[in-house]
C-alpha positions in Angstrom: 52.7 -111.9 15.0 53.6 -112.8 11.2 57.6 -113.6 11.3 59.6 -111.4 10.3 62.4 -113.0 9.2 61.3 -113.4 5.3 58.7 -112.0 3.4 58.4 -113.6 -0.2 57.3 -110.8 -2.9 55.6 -111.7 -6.4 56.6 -108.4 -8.7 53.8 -108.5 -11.3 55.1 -108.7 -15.0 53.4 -108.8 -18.1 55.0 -111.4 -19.8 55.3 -114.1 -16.8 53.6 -113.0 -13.6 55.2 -115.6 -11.1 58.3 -115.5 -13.1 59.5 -112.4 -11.5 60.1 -113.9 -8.1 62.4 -111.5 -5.7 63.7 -113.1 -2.6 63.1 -110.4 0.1 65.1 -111.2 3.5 64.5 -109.4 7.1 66.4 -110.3 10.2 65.3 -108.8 13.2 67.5 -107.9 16.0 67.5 -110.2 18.7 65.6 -108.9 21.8 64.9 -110.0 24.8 62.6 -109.0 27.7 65.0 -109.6 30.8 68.2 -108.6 29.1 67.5 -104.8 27.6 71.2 -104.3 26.6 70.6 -107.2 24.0 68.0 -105.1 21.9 69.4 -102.7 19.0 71.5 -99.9 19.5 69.6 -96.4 19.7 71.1 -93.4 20.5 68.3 -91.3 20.1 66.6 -92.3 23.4 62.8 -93.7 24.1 61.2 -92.1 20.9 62.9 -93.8 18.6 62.0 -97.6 20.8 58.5 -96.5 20.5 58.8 -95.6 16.6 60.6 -99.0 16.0 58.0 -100.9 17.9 55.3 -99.0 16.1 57.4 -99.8 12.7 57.2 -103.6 13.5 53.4 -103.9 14.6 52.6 -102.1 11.0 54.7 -104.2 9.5 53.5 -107.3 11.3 49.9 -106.6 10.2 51.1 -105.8 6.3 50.6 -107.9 3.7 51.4 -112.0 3.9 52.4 -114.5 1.3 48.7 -115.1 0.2 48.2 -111.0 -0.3 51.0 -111.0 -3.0 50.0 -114.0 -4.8 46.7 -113.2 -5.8 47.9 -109.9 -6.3 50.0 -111.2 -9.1 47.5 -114.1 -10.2 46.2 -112.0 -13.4 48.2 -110.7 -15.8 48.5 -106.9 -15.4 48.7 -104.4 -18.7 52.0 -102.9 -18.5 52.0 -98.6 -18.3 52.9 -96.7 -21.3 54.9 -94.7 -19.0 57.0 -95.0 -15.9 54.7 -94.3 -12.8 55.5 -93.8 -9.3 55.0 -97.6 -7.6 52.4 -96.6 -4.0 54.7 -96.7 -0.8 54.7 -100.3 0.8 51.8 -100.9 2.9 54.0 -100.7 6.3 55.4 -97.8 5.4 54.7 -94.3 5.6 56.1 -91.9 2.9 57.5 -90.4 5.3 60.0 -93.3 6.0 60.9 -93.4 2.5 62.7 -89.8 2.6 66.5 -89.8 3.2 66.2 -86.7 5.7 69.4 -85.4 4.7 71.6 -88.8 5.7 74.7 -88.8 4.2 75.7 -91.5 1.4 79.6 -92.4 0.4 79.3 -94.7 -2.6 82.2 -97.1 -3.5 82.3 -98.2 -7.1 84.2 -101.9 -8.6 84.5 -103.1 -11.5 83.4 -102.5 -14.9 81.8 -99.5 -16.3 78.6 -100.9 -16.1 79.2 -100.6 -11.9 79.7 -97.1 -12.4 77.0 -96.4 -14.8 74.6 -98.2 -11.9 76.6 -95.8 -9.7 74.8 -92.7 -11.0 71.9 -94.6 -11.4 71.4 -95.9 -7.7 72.3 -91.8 -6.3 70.0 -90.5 -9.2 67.4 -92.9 -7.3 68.5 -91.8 -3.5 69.0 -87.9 -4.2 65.6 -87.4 -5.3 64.6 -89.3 -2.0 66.3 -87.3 0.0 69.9 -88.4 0.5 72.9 -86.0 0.5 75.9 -87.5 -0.6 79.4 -87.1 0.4 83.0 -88.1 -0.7 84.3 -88.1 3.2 84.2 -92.1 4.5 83.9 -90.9 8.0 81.1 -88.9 7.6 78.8 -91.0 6.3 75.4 -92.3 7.3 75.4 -94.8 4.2 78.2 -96.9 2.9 77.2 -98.5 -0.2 79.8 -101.1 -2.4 78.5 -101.3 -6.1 80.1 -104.7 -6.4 81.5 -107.2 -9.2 81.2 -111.1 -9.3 83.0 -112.1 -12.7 86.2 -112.8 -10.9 87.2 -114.2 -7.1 89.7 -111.6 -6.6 87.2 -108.9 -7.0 84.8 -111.0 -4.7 87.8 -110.8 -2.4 88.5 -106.9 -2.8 85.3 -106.5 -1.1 85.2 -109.1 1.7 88.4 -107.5 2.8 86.7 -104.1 2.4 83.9 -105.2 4.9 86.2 -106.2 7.5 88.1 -102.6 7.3 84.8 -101.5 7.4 83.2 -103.4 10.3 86.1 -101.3 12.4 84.3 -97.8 11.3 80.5 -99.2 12.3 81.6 -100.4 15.4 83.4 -97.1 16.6 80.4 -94.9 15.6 79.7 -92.8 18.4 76.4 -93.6 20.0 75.2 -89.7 19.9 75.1 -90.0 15.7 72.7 -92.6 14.1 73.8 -95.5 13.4 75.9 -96.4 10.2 74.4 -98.9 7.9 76.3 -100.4 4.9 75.3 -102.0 1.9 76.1 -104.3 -1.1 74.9 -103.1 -4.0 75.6 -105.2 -7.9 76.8 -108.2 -8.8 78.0 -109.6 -5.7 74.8 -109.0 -3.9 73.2 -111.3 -6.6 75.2 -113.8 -6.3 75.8 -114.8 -2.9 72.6 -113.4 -1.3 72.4 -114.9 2.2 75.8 -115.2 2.4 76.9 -112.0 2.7 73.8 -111.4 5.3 75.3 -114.3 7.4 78.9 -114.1 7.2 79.2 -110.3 7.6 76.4 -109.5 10.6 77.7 -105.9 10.1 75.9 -105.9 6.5 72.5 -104.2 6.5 71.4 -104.1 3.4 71.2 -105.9 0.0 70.3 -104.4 -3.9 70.9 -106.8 -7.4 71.3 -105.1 -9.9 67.8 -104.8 -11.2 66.4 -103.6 -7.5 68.2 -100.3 -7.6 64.4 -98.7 -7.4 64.0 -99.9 -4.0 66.7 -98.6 -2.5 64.7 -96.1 -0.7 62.5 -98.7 1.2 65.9 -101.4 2.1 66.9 -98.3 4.1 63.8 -97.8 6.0 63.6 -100.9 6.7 67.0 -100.4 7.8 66.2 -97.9 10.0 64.5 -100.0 12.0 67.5 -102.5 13.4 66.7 -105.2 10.3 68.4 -106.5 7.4 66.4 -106.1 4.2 67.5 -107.8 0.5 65.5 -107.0 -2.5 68.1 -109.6 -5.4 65.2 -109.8 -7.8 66.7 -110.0 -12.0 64.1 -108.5 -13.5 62.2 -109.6 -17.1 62.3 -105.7 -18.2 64.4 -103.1 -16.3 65.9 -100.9 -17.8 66.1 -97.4 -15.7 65.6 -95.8 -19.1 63.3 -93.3 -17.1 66.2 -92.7 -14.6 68.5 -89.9 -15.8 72.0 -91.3 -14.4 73.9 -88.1 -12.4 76.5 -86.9 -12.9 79.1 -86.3 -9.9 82.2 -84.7 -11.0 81.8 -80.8 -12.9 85.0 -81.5 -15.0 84.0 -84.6 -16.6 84.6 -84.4 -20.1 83.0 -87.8 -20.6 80.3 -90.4 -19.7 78.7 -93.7 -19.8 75.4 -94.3 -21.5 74.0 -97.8 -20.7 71.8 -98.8 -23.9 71.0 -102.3 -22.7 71.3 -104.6 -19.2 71.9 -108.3 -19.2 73.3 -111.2 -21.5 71.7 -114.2 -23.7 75.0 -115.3 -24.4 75.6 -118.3 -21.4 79.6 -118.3 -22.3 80.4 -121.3 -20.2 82.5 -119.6 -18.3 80.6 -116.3 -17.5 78.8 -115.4 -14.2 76.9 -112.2 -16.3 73.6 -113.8 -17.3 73.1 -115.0 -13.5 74.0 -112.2 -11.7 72.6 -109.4 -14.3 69.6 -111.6 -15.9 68.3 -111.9 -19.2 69.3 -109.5 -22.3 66.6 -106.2 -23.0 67.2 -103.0 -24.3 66.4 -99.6 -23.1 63.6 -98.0 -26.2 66.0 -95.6 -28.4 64.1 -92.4 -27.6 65.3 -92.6 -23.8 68.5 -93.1 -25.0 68.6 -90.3 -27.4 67.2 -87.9 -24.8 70.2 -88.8 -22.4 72.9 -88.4 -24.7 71.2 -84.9 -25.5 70.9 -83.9 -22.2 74.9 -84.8 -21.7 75.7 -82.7 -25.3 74.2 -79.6 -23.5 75.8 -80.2 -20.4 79.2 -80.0 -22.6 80.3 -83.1 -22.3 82.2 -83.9 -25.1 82.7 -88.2 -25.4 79.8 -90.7 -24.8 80.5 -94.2 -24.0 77.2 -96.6 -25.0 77.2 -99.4 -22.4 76.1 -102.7 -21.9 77.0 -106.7 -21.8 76.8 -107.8 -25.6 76.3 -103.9 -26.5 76.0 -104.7 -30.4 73.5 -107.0 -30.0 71.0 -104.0 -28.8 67.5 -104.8 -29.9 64.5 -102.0 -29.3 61.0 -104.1 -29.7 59.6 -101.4 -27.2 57.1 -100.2 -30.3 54.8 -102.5 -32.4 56.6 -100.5 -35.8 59.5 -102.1 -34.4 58.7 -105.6 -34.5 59.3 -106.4 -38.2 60.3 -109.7 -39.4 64.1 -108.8 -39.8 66.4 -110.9 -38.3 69.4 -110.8 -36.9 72.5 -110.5 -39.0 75.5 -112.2 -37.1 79.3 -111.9 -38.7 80.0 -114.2 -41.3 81.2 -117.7 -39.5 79.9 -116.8 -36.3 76.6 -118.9 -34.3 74.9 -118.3 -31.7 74.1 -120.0 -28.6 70.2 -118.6 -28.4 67.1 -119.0 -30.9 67.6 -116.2 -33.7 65.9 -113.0 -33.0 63.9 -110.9 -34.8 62.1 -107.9 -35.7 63.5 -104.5 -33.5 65.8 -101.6 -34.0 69.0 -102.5 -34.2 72.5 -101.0 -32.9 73.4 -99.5 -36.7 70.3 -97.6 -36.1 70.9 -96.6 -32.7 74.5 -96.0 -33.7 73.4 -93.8 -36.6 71.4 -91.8 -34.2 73.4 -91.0 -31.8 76.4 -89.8 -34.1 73.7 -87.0 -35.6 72.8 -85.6 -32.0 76.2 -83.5 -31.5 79.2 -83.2 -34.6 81.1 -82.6 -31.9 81.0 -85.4 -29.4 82.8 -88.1 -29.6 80.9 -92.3 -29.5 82.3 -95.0 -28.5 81.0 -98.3 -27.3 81.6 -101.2 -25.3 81.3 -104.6 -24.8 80.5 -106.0 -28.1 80.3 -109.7 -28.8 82.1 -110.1 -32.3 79.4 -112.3 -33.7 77.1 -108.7 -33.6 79.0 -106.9 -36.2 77.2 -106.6 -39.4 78.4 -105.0 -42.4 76.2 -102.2 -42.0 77.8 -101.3 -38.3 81.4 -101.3 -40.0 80.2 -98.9 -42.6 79.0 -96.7 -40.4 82.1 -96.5 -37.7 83.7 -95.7 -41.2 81.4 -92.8 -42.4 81.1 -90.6 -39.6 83.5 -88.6 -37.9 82.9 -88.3 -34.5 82.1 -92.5 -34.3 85.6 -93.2 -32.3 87.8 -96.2 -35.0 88.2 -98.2 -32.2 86.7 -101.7 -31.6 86.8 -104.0 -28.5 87.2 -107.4 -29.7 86.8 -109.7 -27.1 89.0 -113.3 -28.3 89.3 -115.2 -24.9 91.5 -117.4 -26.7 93.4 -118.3 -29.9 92.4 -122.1 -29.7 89.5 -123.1 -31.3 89.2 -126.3 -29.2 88.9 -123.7 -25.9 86.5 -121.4 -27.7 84.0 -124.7 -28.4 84.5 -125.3 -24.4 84.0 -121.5 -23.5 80.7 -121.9 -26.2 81.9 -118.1 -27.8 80.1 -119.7 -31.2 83.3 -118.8 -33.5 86.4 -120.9 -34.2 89.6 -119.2 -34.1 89.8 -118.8 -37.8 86.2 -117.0 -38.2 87.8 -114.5 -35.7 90.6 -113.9 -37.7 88.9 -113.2 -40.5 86.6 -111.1 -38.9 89.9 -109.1 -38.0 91.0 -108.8 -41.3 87.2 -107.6 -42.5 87.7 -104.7 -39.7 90.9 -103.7 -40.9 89.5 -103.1 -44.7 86.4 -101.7 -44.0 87.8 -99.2 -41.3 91.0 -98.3 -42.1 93.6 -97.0 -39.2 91.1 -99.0 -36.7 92.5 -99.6 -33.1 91.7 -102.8 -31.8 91.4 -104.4 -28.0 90.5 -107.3 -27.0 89.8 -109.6 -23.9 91.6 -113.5 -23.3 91.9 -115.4 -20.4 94.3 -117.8 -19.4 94.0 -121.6 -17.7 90.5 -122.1 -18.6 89.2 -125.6 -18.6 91.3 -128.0 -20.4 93.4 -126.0 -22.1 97.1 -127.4 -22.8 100.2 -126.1 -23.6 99.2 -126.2 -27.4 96.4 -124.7 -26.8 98.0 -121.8 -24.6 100.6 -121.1 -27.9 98.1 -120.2 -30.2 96.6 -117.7 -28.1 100.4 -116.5 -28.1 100.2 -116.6 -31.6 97.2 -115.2 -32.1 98.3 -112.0 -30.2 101.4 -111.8 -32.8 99.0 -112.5 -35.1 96.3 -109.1 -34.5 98.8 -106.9 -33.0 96.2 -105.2 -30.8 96.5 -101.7 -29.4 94.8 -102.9 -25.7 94.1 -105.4 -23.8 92.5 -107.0 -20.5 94.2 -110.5 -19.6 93.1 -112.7 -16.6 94.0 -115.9 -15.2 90.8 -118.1 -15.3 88.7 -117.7 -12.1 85.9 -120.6 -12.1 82.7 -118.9 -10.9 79.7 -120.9 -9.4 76.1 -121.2 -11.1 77.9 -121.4 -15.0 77.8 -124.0 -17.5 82.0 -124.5 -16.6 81.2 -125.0 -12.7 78.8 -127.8 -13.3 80.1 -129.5 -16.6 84.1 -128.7 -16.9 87.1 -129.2 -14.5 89.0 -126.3 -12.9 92.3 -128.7 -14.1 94.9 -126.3 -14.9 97.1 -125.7 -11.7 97.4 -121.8 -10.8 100.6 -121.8 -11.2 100.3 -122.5 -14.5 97.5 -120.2 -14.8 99.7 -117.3 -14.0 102.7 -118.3 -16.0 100.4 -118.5 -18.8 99.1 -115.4 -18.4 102.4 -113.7 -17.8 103.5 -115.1 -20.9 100.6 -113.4 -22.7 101.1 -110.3 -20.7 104.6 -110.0 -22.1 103.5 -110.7 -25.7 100.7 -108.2 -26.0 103.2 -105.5 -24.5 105.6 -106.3 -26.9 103.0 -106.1 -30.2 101.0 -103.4 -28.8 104.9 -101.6 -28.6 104.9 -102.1 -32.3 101.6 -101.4 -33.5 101.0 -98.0 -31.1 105.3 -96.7 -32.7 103.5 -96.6 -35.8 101.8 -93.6 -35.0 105.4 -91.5 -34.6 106.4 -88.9 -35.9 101.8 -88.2 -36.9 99.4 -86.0 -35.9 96.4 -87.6 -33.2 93.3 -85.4 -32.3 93.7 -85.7 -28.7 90.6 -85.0 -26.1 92.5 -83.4 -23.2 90.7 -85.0 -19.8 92.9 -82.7 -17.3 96.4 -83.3 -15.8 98.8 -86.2 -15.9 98.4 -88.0 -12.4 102.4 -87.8 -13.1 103.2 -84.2 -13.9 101.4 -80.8 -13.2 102.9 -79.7 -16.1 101.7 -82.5 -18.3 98.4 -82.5 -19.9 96.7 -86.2 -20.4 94.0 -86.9 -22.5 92.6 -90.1 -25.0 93.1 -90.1 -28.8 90.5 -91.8 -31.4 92.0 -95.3 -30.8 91.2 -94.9 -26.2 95.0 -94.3 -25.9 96.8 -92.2 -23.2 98.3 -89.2 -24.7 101.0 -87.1 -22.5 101.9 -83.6 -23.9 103.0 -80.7 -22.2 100.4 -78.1 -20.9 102.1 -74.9 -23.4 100.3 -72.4 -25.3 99.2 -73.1 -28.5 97.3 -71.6 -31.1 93.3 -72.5 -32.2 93.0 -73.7 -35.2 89.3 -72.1 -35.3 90.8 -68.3 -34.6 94.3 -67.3 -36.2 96.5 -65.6 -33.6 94.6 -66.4 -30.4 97.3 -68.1 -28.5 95.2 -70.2 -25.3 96.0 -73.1 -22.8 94.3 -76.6 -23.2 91.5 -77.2 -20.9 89.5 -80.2 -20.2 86.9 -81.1 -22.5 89.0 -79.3 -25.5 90.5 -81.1 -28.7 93.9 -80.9 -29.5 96.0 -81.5 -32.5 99.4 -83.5 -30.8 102.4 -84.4 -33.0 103.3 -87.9 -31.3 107.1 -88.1 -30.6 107.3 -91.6 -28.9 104.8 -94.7 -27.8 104.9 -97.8 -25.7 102.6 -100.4 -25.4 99.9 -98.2 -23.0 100.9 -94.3 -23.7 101.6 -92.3 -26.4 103.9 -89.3 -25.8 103.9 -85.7 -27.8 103.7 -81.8 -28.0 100.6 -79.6 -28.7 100.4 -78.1 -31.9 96.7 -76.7 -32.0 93.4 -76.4 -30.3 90.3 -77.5 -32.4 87.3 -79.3 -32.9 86.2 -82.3 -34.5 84.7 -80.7 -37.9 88.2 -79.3 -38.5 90.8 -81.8 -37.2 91.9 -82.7 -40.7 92.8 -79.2 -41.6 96.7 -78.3 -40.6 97.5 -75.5 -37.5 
């Protein structure tokens, strides 16, 4: 019998056949002939022995090593259109159907984790799955996971062992309960998770969410499965993402799925792969689709979002290159030819006057003229720009390789602030990284005081395995000092962003209400142009679109709010008006 504890599989790709390598892991239960309490735990009595045992003779004459390399040995055309890939030759389809199981998926991290959130149940509803919000009645747990700092790593090894309780309590008269890592995490430690955590079943990167179905057949069975493969071109731009809750009033869009940019810090391009684009038309058709479900804000997603580059057509691939900010490098060959995000950006804008765009995370080296222009022309294109700094040292920013100095980034700021003006801006920085010194650590102070951002996301550094810092810079700046530092910057932004966010009292915001404050039933709480919190109490008002009508906010509406006081993360105010978007300039 072929072993069954790996099978290699070759994933045939067009532009580099035995490039796309996945590393596929089974681990049989342990059985053994004179000791029948050893084998795997089946509640369902003698059928299911003899369905498990005829699962692992089909699977033991399926396909070997050899079958999958000359299966990949030519170079295969690839399909116009997304097709349905022919079940696995051990399996029936059968197998592949969720039969109602239940699925409780658990989201971390970044956007992007929730945006593969919809995308791995879009995948499992059509095969079958149910899912459900209640922990304890779940067939499936699945952690969509992070990687780019250790404390997130460490949110979900301690969420393993509160979970390994729940598994090991399941009743034997219910199926057993199979949990999986799903993301970043998965990627990145592979057989560690497997081996550490014996209660783990199952294992999806970011770029296998497609065979999700099959790891839980396989599943089924008693065995670990692990499909990690970072794929050359996967996108899921045929995948419509779901949408779980019915009062959303917003969503995620992901335009584009990995990173070029190997910041010497960052664990992205490892665990998510190589940069590519989803075509625009499959964009365009999503964001459509979410206008006429009434959703009223669209967030476009994706690592280095501004650099999006649609080559999927031969029109496309024009000699144009790309334009970079002025001072700004980059640490990959120039590329060319493609549509560009000011295209896609222009695009999206016409699809629906009255939904708001927004988009995140850019890399400020991708922000042409031609984008700023455009944030500045249309209406319903939020004046709001993540700026992601990491530091205010240009000595650091060589050693992180961000490809600016400190003072390119400053002027970029400045170039923002004329072309746009009234822009919000946010930024990212991280403190303690790699040699940084005290000197160092006061200029990112004083670039803070410096940009007076609206938001921001500060982190201690957190050195991660696998990037250019792990295996050429020293981790040398003690933790304590990390979180001093990092207090210190905590304290400064508060105090700026306090400043910059009390300008806007005493004026009128166009507010998109979301629902409640998680403070106050009698508050409303919704997210101005800039992404700020805006609190204002849930009164009658009038509508700006139909003198007299008196009406009560509601989720997904606009509102006119006079601001009446600000700190550094909420604006305060009272309703004067419900509108829209084409007349929020006109008074109540």
């Amino acid at each position: 019998m072929r072993p069954l504890w790996c099978i290699l599989q070759i994933q045939r790709s067009l532009k580099c056949p035995l490039a796309s390598v996945s590393w596929l892991l089974r681990r049989t239960c342990r059985t053994h002939s004179s000791s029948p309490s050893t084998t795997c735990p089946d509640p369902q009595g003698q059928s299911s022995v003899r369905a498990q045992k005829d699962f692992s003779a089909r699977l033991a004459t399926g396909p070997d090593f050899q079958h999958f390399l000359r299966s990949a040995s030519a170079p295969q055309q690839k399909p116009s259109s997304p097709e349905v890939e022919d079940p696995a030759p051990y399996l029936t389809a059968d197998e592949l159907l969720g039969r109602q199981r239940k699925v409780y998926l658990e989201t971390y991290g970044c956007q992007m984790n929730v945006n593969d959130t919809e995308i791995a149940w879009s995948i499992l509803q059509k095969s079958g799955y149910l899912r459900t919000s209640n922990l304890q009645e779940a067939d499936v747990i699945l952690l969509v996971t992070c990687s780019i700092r250790e404390k997130a790593e460490q949110t979900i090894w301690n969420r393993l062992h509160q979970l390994k309780a729940l598994k090991t309590k399941r009743p034997r008269s219910r199926i057993p309960l199979r949990i999986g890592i799903l993301g970043c995490m998965a990627e990145r430690l592979k057989g560690e998770i497997l081996d550490r955590e014996k209660m783990v079943d199952l294992l999806a990167g970011p770029d296998a969410y497609r065979d999700l179905p099959r790891l839980l057949a396989v599943v089924e069975s008693g065995q670990q499965a692990a499909n990690v493969l970072l794929s050359l071109d996967e996108t899921y731009a045929d995948i419509m993402p779901v949408q779980t809750s019915p009062s959303a009033t917003s969503a995620f869009v992901s335009i584009m799925r990995g990173c070029d940019n190997m910041c010497s810090y960052c664990i992205v391009p490892f665990t998510r792969g190589r940069e590519r684009s989803r075509p625009v038309v499959s964009i365009l058709e999503e964001v459509r689709k979410l206008s006429e479900q009434g959703l009223k804000e669209v967030t476009l997603l994706g690592q280095n979002v501004n650099s999006f580059r649609d080559n999927s057509e031969v029109q496309f691939n024009n000699a144009v290159s790309t334009k970079l900010s002025r001072g700004f490098t980059s640490n990959y060959k120039t590329k060319q030819g493609g549509l560009r995000f000011s295209h896609l950006l222009d695009q999206v804008s016409r699809i629906d006057p009255e939904m708001r765009i927004r988009f995140t995370s850019p890399h400020p080296k991708d922000f042409p003229d031609e984008v700023l222009q455009l944030i500045h022309e249309r209406h319903n294109i939020c004046k709001q720009i993540h700026l992601p700094a990491q530091s205010g040292s240009s000595r650091v920013l060589d050693a992180m390789r961000r490809g600016y100095s400190r003072e390119a980034y400053v002027e970029l700021v400045h170039h923002i602030r004329e072309s746009i003006p009234g822009v919000s801006l946010s930024s990212d920085f991280i403190a303690g990284f790699c040699g940084e010194t005290e000197e160092d650590h006061l200029q990112t102070v004083s670039l803070l005081r410096e940009v007076k951002y609206n938001m921001g996301f500060l982190f201690a550094y957190s050195m991660r395995q696998k990037t250019r810092a792990y295996h050429r810079l020293k981790d040398d700046v003690p933790e304590e000092v990390k979180l001093r530092r990092l207090e210190e910057l905590i304290t400064v932004f508060r105090e700026e962003a306090s400043k910059a966010n009390k300008i806007s009292v005493g004026r009128t915001q166009l507010v998109l209400v979301e629902g409640f404050s998680k403070r106050s039933s009698t508050d409303l709480c919704g997210r101005n142009d800039g992404n700020l919190k805006v609190i204002f109490s849930d009164a009658e008002m009038g509508d700006a679109t139909c003198p007299g009508l008196q009406v009560r906010a509601q989720p997904g509406d606009y509102v006119l709010v006079k601001i009446t006081s600000a700190s550094s993360q909420t604006l305060r105010g009272h309703a004067l008006c419900r509108t829209t978007l084409k007349h929020s300039s006109a008074p109540c």
